[in-house]
Structure formats: structure tokens, C-alpha cells
Backbone as numpy.savetxt, mean C-alpha at the origin, in Angstrom:
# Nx Ny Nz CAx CAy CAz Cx Cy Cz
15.19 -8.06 23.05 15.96 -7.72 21.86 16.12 -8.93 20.95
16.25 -10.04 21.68 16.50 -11.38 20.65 15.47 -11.82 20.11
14.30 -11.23 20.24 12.65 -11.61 19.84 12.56 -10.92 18.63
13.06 -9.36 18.56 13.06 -8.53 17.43 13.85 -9.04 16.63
15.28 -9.31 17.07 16.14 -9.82 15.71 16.05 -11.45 15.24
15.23 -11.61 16.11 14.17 -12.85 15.15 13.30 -12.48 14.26
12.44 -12.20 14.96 11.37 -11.64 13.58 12.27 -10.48 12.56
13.13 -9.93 12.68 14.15 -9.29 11.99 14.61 -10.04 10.31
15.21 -11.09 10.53 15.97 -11.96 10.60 14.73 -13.13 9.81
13.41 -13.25 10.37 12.60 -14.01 10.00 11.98 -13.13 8.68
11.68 -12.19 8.67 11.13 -11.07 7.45 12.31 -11.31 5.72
13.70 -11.22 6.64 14.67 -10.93 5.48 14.38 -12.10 4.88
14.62 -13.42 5.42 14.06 -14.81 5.00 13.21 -14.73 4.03
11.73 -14.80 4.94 10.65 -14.38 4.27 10.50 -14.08 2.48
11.37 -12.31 2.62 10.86 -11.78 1.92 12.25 -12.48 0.61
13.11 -12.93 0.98 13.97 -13.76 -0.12 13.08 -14.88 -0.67
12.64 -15.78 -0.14 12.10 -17.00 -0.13 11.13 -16.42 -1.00
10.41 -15.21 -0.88 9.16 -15.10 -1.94 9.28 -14.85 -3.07
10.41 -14.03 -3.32 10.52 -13.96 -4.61 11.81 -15.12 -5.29
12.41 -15.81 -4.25 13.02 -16.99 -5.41 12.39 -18.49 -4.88
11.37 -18.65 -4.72 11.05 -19.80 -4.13 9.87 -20.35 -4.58
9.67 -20.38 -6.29 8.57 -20.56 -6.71 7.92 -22.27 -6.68
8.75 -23.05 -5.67 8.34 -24.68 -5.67 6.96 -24.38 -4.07
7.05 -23.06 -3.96 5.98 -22.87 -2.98 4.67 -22.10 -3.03
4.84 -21.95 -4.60 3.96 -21.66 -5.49 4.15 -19.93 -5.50
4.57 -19.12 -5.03 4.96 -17.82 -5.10 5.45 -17.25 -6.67
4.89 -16.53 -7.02 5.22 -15.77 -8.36 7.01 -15.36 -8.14
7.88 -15.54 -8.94 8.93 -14.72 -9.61 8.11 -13.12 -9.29
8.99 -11.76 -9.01 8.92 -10.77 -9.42 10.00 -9.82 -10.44
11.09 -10.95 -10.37 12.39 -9.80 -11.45 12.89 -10.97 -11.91
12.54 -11.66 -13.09 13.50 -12.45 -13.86 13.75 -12.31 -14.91
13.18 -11.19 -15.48 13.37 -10.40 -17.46 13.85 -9.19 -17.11
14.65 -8.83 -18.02 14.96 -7.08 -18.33 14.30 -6.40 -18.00
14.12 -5.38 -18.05 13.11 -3.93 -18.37 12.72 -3.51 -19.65
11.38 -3.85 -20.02 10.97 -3.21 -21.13 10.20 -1.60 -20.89
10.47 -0.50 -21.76 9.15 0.68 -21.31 8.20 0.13 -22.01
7.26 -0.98 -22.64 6.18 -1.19 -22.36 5.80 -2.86 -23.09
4.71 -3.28 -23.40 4.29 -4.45 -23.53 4.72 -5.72 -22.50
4.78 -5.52 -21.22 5.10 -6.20 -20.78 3.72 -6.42 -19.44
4.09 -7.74 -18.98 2.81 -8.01 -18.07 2.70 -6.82 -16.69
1.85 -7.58 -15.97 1.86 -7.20 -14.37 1.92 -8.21 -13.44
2.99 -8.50 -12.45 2.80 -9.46 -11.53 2.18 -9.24 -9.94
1.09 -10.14 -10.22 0.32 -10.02 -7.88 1.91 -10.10 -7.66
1.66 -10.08 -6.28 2.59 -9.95 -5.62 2.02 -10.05 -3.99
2.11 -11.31 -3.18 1.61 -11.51 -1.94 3.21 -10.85 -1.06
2.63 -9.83 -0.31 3.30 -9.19 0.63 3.75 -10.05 2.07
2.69 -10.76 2.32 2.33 -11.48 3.72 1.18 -11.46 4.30
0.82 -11.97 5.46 0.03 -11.62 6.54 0.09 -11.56 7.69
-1.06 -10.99 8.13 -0.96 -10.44 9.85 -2.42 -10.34 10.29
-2.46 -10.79 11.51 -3.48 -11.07 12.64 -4.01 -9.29 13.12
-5.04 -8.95 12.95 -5.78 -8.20 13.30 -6.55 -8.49 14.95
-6.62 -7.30 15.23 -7.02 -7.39 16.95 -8.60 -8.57 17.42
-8.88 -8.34 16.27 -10.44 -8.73 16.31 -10.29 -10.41 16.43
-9.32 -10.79 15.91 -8.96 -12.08 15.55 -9.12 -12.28 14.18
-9.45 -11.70 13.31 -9.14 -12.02 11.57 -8.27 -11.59 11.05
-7.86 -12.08 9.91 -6.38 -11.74 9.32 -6.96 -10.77 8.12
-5.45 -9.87 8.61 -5.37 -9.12 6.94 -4.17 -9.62 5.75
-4.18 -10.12 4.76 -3.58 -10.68 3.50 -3.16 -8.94 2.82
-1.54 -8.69 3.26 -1.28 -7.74 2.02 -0.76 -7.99 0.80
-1.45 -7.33 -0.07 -1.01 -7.45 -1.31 -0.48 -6.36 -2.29
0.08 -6.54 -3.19 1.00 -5.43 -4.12 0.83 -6.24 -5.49
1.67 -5.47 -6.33 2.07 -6.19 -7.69 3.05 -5.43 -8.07
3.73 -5.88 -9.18 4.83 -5.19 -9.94 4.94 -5.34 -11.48
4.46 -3.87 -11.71 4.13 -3.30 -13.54 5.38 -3.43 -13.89
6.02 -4.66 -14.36 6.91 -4.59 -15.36 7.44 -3.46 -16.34
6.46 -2.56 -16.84 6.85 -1.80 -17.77 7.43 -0.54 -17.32
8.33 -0.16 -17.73 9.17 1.43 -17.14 8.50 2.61 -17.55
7.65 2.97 -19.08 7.04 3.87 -19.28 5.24 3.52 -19.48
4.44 2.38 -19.01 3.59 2.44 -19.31 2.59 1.73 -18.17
1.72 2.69 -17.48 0.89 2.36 -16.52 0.04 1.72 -17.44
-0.60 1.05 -16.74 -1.49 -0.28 -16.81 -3.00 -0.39 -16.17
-3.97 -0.48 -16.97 -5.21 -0.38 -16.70 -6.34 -1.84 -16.74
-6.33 -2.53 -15.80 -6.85 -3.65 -15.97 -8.31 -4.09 -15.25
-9.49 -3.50 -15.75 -10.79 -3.71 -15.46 -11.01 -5.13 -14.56
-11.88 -4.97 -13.48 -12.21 -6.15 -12.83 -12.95 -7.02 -13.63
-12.72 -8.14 -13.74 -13.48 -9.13 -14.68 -12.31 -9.55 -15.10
-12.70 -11.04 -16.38 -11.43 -12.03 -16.67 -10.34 -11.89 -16.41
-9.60 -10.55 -16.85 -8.34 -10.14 -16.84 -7.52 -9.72 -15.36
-8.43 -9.62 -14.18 -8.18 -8.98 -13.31 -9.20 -9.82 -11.65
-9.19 -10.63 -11.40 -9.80 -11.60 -11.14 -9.13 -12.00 -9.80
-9.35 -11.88 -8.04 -8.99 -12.61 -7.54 -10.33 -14.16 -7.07
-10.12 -14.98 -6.78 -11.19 -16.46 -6.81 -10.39 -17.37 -5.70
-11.47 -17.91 -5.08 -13.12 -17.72 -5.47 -13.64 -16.73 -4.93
-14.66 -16.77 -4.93 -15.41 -15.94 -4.57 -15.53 -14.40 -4.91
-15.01 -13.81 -6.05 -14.37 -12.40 -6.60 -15.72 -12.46 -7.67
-15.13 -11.92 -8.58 -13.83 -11.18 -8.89 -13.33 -10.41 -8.13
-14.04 -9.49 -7.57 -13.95 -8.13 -6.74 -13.26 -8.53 -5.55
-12.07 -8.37 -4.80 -12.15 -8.17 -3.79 -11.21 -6.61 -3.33
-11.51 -5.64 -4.07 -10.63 -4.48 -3.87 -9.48 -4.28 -4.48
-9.43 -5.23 -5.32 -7.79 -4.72 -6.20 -7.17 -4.09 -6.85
-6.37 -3.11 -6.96 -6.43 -2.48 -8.34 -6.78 -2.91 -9.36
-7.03 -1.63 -9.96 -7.57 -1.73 -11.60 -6.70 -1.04 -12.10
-5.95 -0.12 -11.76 -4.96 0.94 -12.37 -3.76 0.56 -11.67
-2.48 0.42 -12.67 -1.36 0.02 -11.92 -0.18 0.94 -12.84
0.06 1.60 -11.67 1.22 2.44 -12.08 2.56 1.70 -12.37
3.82 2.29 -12.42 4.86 1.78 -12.85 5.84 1.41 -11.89
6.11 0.25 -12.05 7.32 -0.50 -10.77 6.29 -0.74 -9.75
6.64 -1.13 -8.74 6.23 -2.23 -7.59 5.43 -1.19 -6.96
4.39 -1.45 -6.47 3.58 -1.59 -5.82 2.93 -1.98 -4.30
3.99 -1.56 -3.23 4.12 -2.20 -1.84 3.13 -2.19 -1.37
1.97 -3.25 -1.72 1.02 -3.43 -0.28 -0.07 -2.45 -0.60
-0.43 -2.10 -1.87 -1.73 -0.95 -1.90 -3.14 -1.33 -0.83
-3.54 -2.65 -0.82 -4.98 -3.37 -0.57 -4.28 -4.33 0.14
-5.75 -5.06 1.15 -4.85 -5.92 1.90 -6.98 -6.51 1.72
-6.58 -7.96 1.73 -7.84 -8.78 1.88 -8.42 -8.99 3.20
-9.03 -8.86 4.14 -9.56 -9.35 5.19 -10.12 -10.40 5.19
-9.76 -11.83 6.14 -10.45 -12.77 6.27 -10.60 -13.29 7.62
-11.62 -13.92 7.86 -12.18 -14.23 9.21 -11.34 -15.37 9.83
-11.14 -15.22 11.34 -10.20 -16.09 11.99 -10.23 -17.99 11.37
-11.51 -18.15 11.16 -12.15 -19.80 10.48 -11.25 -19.58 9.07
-10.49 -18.95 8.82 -10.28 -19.01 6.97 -9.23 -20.06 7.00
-8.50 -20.14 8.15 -7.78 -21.54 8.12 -6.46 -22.06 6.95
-6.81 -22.64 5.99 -6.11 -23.30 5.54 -6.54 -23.15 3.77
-7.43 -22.30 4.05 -7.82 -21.98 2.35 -7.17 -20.53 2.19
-6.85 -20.66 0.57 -6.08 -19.54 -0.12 -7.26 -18.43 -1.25
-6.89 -17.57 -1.60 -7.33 -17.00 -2.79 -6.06 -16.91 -3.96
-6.58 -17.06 -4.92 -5.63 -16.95 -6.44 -6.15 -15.27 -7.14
-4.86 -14.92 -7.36 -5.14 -13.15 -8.05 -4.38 -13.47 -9.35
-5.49 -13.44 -10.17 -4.85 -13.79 -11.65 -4.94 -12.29 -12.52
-3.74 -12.14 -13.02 -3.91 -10.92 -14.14 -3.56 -10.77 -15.03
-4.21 -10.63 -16.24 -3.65 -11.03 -17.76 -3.37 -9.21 -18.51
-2.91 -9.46 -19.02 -2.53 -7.94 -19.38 -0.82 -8.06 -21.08
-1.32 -7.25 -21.76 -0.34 -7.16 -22.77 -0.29 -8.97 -23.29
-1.34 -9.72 -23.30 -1.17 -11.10 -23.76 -0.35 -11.64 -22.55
-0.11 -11.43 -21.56 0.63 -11.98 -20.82 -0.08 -12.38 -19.43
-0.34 -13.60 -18.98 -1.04 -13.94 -17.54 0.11 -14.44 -16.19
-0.25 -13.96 -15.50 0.29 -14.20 -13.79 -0.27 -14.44 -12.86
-0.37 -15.19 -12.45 -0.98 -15.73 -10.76 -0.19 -15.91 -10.05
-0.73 -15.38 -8.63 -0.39 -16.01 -7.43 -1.22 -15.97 -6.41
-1.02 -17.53 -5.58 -1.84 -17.53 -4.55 -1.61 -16.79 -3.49
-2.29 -16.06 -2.82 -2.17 -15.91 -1.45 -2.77 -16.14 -0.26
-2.63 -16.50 1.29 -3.00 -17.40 2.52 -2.73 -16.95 3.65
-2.60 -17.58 4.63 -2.55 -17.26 5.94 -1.53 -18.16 6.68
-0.73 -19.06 5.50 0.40 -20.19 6.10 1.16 -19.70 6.45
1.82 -20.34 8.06 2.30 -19.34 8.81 4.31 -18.87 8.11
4.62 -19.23 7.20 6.02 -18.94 6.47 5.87 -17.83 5.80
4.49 -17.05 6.07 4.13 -15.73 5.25 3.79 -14.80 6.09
3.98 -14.73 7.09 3.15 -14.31 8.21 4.30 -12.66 9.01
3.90 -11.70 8.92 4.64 -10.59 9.07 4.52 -9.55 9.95
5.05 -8.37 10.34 4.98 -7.87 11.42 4.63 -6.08 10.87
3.68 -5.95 10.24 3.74 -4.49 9.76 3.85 -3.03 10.50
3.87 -3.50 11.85 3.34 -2.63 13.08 4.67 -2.26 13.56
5.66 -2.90 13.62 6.93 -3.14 14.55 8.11 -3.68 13.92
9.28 -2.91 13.77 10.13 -3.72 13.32 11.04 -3.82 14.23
12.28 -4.42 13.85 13.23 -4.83 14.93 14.15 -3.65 15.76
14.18 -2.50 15.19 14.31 -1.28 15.71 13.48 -0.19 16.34
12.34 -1.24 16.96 11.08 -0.78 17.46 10.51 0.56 16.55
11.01 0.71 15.52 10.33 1.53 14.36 8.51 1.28 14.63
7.92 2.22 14.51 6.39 1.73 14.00 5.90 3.21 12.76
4.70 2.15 12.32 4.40 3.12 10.88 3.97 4.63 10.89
3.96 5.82 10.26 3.53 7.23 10.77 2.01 7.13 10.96
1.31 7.87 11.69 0.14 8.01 11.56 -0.52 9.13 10.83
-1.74 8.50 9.92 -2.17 9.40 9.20 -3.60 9.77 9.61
-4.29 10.74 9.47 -5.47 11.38 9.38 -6.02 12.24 8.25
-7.16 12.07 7.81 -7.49 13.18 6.69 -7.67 14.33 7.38
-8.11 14.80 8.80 -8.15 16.14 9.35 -7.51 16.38 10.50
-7.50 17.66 10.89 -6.69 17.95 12.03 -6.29 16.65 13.11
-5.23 16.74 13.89 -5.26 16.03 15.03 -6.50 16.56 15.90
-6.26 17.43 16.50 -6.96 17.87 17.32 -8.30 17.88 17.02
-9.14 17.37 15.68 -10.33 17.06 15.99 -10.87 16.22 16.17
-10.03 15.10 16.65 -10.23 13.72 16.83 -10.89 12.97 16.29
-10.68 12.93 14.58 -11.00 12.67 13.86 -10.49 11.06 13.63
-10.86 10.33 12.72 -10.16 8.69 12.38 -8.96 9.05 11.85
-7.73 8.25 12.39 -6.50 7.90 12.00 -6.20 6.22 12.50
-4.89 6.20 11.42 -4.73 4.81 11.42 -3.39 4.92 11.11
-2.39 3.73 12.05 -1.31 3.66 11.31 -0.77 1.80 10.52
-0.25 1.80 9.45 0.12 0.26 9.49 -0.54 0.55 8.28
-1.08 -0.90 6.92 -1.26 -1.45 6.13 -2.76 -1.34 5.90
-3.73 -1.33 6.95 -4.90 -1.73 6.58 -5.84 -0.02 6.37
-5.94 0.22 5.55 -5.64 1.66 5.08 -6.91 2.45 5.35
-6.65 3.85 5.62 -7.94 4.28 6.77 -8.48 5.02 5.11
-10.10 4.70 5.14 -10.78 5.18 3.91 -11.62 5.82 4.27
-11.74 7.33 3.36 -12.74 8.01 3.52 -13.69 8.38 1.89
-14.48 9.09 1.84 -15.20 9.30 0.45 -15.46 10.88 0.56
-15.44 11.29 -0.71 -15.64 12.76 -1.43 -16.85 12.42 -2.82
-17.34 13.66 -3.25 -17.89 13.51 -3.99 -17.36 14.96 -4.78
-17.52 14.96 -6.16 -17.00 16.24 -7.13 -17.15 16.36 -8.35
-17.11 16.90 -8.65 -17.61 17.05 -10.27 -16.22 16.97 -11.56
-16.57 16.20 -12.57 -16.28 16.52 -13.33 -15.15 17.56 -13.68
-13.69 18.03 -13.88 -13.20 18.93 -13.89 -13.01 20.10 -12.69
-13.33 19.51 -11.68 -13.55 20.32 -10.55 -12.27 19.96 -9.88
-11.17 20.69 -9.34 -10.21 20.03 -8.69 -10.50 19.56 -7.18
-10.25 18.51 -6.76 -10.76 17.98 -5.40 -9.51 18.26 -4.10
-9.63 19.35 -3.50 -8.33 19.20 -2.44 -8.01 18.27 -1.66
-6.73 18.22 -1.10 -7.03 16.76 0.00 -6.02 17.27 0.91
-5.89 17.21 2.33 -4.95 17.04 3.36 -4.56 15.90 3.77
-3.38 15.82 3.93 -3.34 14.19 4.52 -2.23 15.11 6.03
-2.46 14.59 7.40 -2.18 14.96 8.42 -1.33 13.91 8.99
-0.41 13.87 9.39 0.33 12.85 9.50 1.53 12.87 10.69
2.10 11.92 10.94 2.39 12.27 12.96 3.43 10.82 12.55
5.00 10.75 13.05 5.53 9.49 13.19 6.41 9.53 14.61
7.12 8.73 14.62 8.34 8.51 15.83 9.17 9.05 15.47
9.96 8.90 14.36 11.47 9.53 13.29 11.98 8.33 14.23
12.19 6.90 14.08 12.82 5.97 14.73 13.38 5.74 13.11
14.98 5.53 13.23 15.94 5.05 11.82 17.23 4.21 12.31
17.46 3.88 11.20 18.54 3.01 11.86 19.72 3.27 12.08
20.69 1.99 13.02 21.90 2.54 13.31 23.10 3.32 12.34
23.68 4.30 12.45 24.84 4.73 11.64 24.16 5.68 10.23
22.29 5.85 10.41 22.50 6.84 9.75 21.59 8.44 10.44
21.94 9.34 9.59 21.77 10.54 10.11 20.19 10.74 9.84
19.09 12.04 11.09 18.10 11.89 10.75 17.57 12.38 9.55
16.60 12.67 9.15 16.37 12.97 8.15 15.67 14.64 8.53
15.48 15.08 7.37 15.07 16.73 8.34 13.28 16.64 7.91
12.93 15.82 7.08 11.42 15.49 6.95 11.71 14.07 7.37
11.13 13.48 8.22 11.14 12.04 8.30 10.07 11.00 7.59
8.69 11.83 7.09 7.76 11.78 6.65 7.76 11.58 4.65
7.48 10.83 3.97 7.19 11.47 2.27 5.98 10.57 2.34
5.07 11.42 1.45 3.72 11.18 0.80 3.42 10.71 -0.84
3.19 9.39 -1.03 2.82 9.51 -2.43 1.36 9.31 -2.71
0.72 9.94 -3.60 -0.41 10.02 -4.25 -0.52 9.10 -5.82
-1.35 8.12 -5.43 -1.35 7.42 -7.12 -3.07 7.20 -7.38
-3.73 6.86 -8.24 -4.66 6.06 -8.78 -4.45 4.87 -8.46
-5.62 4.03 -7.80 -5.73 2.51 -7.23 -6.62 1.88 -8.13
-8.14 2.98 -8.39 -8.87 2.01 -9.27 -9.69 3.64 -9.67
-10.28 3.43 -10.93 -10.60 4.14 -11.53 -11.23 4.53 -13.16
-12.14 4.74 -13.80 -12.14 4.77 -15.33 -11.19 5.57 -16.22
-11.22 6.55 -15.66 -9.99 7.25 -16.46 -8.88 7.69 -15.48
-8.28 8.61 -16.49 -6.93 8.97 -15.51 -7.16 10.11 -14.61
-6.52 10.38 -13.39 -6.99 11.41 -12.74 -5.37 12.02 -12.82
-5.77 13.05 -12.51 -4.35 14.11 -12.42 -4.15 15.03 -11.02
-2.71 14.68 -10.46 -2.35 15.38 -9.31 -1.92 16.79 -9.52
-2.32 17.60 -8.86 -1.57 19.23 -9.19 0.15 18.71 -8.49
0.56 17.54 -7.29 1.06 17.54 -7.16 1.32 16.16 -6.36
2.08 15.08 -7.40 1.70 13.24 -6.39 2.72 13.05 -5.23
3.75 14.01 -4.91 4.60 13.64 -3.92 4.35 14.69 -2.95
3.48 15.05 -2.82 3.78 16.93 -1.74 4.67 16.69 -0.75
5.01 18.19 -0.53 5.90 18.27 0.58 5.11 18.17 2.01
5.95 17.74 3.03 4.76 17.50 4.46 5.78 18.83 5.29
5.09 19.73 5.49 5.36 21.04 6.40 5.07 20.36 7.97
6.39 20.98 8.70 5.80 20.64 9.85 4.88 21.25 10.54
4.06 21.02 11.77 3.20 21.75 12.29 3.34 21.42 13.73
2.83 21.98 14.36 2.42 22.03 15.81 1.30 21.71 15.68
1.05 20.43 17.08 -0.27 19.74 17.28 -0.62 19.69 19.10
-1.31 20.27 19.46 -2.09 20.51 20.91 -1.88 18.58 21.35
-2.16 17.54 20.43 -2.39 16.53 20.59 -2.06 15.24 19.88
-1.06 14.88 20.07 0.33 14.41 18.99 -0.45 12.93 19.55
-0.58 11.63 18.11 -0.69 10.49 18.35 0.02 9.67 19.34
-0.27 9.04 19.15 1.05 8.21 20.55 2.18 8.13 19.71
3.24 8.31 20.36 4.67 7.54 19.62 4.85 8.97 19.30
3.99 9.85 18.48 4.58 10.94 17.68 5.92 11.92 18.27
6.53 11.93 17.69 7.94 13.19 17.58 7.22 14.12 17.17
7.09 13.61 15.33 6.89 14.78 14.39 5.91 14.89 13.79
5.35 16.03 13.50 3.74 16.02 12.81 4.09 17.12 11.87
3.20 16.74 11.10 3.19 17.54 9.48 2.05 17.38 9.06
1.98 18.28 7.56 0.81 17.89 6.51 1.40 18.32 5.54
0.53 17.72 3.93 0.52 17.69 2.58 -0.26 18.12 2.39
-0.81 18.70 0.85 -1.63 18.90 0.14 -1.74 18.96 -0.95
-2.53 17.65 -2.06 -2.70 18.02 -3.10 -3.80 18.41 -3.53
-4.08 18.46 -5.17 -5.74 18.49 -5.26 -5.59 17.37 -6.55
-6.64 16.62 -6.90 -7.29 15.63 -7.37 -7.91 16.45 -8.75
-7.76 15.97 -9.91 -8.88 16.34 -11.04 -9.17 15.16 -12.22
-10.27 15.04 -11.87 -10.75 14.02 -13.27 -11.74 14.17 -14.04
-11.67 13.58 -15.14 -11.98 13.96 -16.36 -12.79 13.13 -16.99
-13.72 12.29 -16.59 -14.49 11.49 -16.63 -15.11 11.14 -15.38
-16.57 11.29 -15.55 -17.55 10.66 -14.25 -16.96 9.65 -14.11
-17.79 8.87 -12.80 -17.47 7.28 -11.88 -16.64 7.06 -10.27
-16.47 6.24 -10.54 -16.31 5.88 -9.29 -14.74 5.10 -9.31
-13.89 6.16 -8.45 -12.44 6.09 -8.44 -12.02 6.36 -6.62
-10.65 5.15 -6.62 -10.19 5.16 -5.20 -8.89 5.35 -5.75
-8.33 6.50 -4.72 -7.09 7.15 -4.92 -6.43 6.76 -3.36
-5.35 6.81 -3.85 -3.93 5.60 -2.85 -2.94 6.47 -2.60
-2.96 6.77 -1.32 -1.84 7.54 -0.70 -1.14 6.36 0.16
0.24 6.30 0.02 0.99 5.53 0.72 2.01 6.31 1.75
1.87 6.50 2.96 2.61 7.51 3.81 3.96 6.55 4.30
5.17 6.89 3.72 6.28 6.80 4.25 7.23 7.25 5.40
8.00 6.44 6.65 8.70 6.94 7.18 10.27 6.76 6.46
11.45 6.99 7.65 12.39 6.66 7.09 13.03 5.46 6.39
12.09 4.77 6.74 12.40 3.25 6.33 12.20 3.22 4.63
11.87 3.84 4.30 11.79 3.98 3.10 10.18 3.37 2.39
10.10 3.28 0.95 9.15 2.87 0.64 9.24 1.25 0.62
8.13 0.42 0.68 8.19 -0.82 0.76 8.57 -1.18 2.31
8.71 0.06 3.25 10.01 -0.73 4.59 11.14 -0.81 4.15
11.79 -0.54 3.24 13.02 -0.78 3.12 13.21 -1.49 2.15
12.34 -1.43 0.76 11.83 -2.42 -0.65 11.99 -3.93 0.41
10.97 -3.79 1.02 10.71 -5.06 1.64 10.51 -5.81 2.56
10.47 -4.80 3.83 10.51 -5.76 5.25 8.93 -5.45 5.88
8.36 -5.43 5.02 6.89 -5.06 5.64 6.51 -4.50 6.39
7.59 -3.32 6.95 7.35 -2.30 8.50 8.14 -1.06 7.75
8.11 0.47 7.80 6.72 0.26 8.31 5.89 1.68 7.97
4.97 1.64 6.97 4.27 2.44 6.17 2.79 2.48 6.59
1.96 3.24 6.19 0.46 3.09 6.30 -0.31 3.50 4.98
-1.39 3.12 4.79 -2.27 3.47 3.59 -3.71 4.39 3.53
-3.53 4.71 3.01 -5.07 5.77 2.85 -5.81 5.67 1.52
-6.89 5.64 1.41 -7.90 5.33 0.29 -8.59 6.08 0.54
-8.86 7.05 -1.01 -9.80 8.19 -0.94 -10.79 7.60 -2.41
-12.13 7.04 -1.31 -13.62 7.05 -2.72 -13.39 8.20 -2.99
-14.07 8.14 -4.35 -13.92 9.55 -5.12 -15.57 9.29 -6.01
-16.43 9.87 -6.14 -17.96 9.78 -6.93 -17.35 10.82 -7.82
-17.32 11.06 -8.92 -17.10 11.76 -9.67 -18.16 12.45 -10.63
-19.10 13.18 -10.97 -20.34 13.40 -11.57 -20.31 14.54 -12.50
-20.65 14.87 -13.41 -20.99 15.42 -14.39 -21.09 16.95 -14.28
């Protein structure tokens, strides 16, 4: 128990220190008003965490300043993580308010002591921040101090033992569709319902959001929050209590090539709790879009 309310205890730290502790080179995320629009976008380094394999995953987020105006920022100058980028998976489309952890960088156990810089210029306005593997950043997305862990998601049934994943490093699959064609999607999903002391459970323990991650134009949800129905499963993930599913459908309106961002929430809320890095999971849907 005294191990958890360390790392407990080490997160709250953490996640203070990042946003007021800019002599450690960490971006500010709230030091202006609220404008609904002309205002920048800030990276936003989440932390990191050690993968089984032995390489680290780097999560990352940002936060769209503006209250009424999503933000579209093409890879190239404006949108740039280095070296070695531009590209390394970042959004290009950034919806409104924060952003917990959409993409997470993978780097090999040797990455050591070198950083990447995510620079983004937007409305005349530029922001950087570095992000690394130094261990004062270093987080627990799997486990929190209330032995909470993240829901598990699947794009198809449990029972067809299909790929699921729970945690940050976000399980991706691809579709292909046309033009004006609405694209359905299931997202299948299984948690503990672990919450904290003194409050009551929740009667969905589960919420689903649906956004645009990267994309040419805008795509449209018939529905970005669905409701998750419960279900009966022959074959419940580990940990699982409760299992459910969502469903929206997808429509866009311009060919190309678009990744759509489902962020599956437990009770902990979104972000973990706007912030303790435990404990959510991600899903990325390629999308080919054609004529």
C-alpha cells in the first residue's frame, strides 16, 4: 500500500511541477484567459512509461486554447516534432480544450538521454515543448494507487478473440469508404468499475469519446459521445466486472487519409482525473477515404 501512495503522491507532484515549472523547460498550459478563438495550441508532454519489450512510450496531448474554434495544423513547419520528423503521428486536427494523451511516441530502450521538441505555430502564435524519458516524468498509466486499471477496448466482439488493448498506447485498426458513405464503428469495451473512496458507483462506469486526430477535412459523428449498453460476454477480459458497447458512424466529405481518436474512459474521469495519467485507453481508426 505504501508503494501505491508513493507513486500516488509522486504523479500529483509530477503533474504540478509540469505545468508550473517552466525552469525545466516544460510549457505553461493555463496562464491567459479564455479566448473563443485566435488563440494558439500548446504540446503538452503527459510523461513516460516503460513498455514490456524494454522501449519507452512518450505520452503526449496538447491544449487548444480557443473555446469555440478547433484547430487544423498540417504536418510541416507549423506542426513539426525534431529531429528526425516532422511526422511522428501527431495531430493535425485539434479540437477544443485539452487533449489527454491522444499519441504517444515510441522509443527504443538506447534512447537514453536524448529528447524530441514538438513545435506548433498556429493563429501567429508558436509553442514548444520538449519531451524525454528523464526519470521526474516518468508515470504509471496501467495502475493507480487504488489499484484502478484502464477499461479494455476491442473493435469486435469479446468472444472473437479479436485485438484489445488497455492503457495509452492505442490499439489501431484501418477501414476503407467512400466519400459520403457513413462508416459504422463498434467500440467493445470491458473495465473493473474500481472508484474511489466515499464515492457512489456509477451505473455506466464506462464513457466513450469520438474526435478527429488527423485528417483533411472535417469528418462528422452521427454521434461523438455514444452511450455504452451493457452486454453479456461468454469471455470477460481479465479484471472485467462490466462490459458494454457503443456505436457511432463516421462521414466524410472529402477523400484521404484520416485517423479518428476514440478515448475510452473509466470512472476516473477523463485525463485520470484531468491528470494522474491512470487510467484511460486509446483507439485509432485509419480511415482511406475515396471518391
Amino acid at each position: 500500500m505504501f508503494a501505491q501512495f508513493k507513486r500516488f503522491s509522486f504523479l500529483v507532484i509530477g503533474a504540478a511541477l509540469l505545468v508550473s515549472a517552466p525552469a525545466w523547460g516544460q510549457q505553461r498550459l493555463s496562464s491567459e484567459p479564455p479566448h473563443f478563438s485566435g488563440q494558439g495550441v500548446t504540446p503538452a508532454f503527459e510523461g513516460w512509461f516503460k513498455n514490456q519489450d524494454g522501449s519507452f512510450s512518450i505520452l503526449v496531448g496538447y491544449y487548444n486554447r480557443n473555446m469555440k474554434q478547433a484547430v487544423d495544423i498540417p504536418i510541416g513547419p507549423d506542426n513539426k516534432i525534431e529531429p528526425g520528423g516532422p511526422d511522428r503521428g501527431q495531430p493535425t486536427h485539434f479540437a477544443i480544450g485539452r487533449g489527454w494523451g491522444p499519441f504517444v511516441i515510441t522509443v527504443p530502450k538506447t534512447f537514453g538521454d536524448k529528447e524530441f521538441i514538438w513545435t506548433l505555430t498556429v493563429n501567429g502564435q508558436t509553442n514548444s515543448i520538449p519531451v524525454n524519458t528523464k526519470p521526474l516524468w516518468e508515470i504509471a498509466p496501467y495502475l493507480d494507487a487504488l489499484n484502478n486499471t484502464p477499461p479494455w477496448l476491442s473493435f469486435q466482439p469479446f468472444e472473437e478473440n479479436g485485438p484489445m488493448i488497455a492503457g495509452p498506447r492505442p490499439l489501431v485498426i484501418s477501414k476503407t469508404v467512400k466519400v459520403g458513405t457513413p462508416l459504422p464503428i463498434t467500440a467493445y469495451v470491458a473495465d473493473d468499475t474500481v472508484i474511489g473512496p466515499g464515492r457512489l458507483p456509477p451505473a455506466n462506469p464506462i464513457t466513450l469519446n469520438w474526435a478527429t486526430l488527423r485528417g483533411p477535412a472535417e469528418v462528422k459523428f452521427s454521434v461523438d459521445k455514444p452511450k455504452v449498453d451493457k452486454i453479456d460476454v461468454k469471455v470477460m477480459p481479465k479484471g472485467g466486472v462490466f462490459a458494454g458497447k457503443g456505436s457511432t458512424e463516421a462521414t466524410f466529405s472529402e477523400p484521404g487519409e484520416y485517423v479518428l481518436y476514440l478515448s475510452v474512459n473509466d470512472a476516473s474521469g477523463v485525463g485520470g482525473g484531468n491528470g494522474f495519467q491512470c487510467c484511460w485507453t486509446n483507439g485509432h481508426v485509419k480511415v482511406t477515404v475515396t471518391k
